[in-house]
N, C-alpha and C positions, 0 to 999 in steps of 0.2 A: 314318822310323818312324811319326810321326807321318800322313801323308798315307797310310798304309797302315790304322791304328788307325780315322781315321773311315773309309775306305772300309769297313770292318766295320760300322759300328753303324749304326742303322735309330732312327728318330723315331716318335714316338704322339702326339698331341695330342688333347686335350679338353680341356672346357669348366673352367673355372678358377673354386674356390672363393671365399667370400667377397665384401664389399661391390662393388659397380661398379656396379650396377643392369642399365639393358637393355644394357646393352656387355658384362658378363661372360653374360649370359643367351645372348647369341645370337654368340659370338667363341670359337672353341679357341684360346686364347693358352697351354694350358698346356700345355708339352712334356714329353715323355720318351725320354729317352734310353735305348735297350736294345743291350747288347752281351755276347753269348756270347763268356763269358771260355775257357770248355774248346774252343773249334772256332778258336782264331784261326789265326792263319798268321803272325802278326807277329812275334811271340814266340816266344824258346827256351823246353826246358822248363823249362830251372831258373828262369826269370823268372817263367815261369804258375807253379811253385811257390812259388817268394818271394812273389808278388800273394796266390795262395790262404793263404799265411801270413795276408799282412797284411791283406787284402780279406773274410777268409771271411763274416763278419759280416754284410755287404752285399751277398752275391751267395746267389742262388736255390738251391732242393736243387739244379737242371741245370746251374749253374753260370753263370747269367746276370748281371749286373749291369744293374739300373735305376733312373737316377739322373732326377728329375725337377724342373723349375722350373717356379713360377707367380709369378715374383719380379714381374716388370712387365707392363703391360696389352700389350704384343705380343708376337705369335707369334716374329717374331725374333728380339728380343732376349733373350726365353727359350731360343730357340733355342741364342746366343751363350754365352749364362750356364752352360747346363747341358754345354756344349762344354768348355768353358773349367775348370770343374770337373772332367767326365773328365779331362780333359789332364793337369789336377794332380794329380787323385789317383791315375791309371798313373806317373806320375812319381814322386810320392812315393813310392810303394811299390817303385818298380826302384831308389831310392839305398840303397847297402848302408848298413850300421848302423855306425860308427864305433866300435871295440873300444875301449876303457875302459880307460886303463893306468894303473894304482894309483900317486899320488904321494905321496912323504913331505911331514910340513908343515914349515915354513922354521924355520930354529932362531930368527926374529924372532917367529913366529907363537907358536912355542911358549913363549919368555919370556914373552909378551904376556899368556899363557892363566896363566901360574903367579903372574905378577905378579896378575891382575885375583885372581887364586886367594888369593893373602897379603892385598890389601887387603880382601877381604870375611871373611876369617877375623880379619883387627884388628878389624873394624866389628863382629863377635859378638862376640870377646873383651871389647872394653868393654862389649857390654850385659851381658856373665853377671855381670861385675864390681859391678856398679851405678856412683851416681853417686857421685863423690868429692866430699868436701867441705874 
């Protein structure tokens, strides 16, 4: 699945913001990554619909996704970076969500909570009282 994923996406590179002086002036180190999430071929639909759940955010009105790095001074390893981040985030977003099954609390827990409940109801009682003499 993977080796099918980047066969889809296509690169852009330019010129990368901030300090480096004549090395960023004249080097495209900074990549991007574009991938039309609506035309793939990889994906079932109910996966493109899960992603477009999770994804909508981050992809274009057309439904594109561009994710970009200018983390390091090479075109490679921006390359790498911003790879490596799609991966995880089609990944993340294909693991289903783990349903949520309501537990009761443990009957230690619950003394625990009534006890801590009586000791601070003693500690007001002696103040409403005052001090004894």
């Amino acid at each position: 699945m993977f080796d099918c994923l980047l066969g889809e996406v296509s690169f852009r590179t330019s010129r990368s913001s901030g300090p480096g002086g004549q090395h960023v002036n004249k080097t495209e180190s900074r990549v991007e990554l574009i991938w039309n999430f609506q035309e793939t071929n990889c994906l079932e639909d109910w996966q493109k619909d899960l992603l477009a759940g999770r994804m909508g955010h981050r992809l274009t009105e057309d439904g594109t996704l561009i994710l970009a790095s200018e983390k390091y001074r090479s075109q490679h390893r921006n390359r790498e970076d911003v790879t490596d981040r799609f991966l995880k985030l089609v990944i993340a977003g294909l693991v289903p969500v783990k349903k949520r099954r309501p537990t009761k609390p443990t009957r230690t827990s619950v003394e625990k909570r009534i006890k801590g409940k009586k000791i601070r109801g003693e500690i007001k009682k002696t103040r409403r009282l005052g001090p004894r003499e």
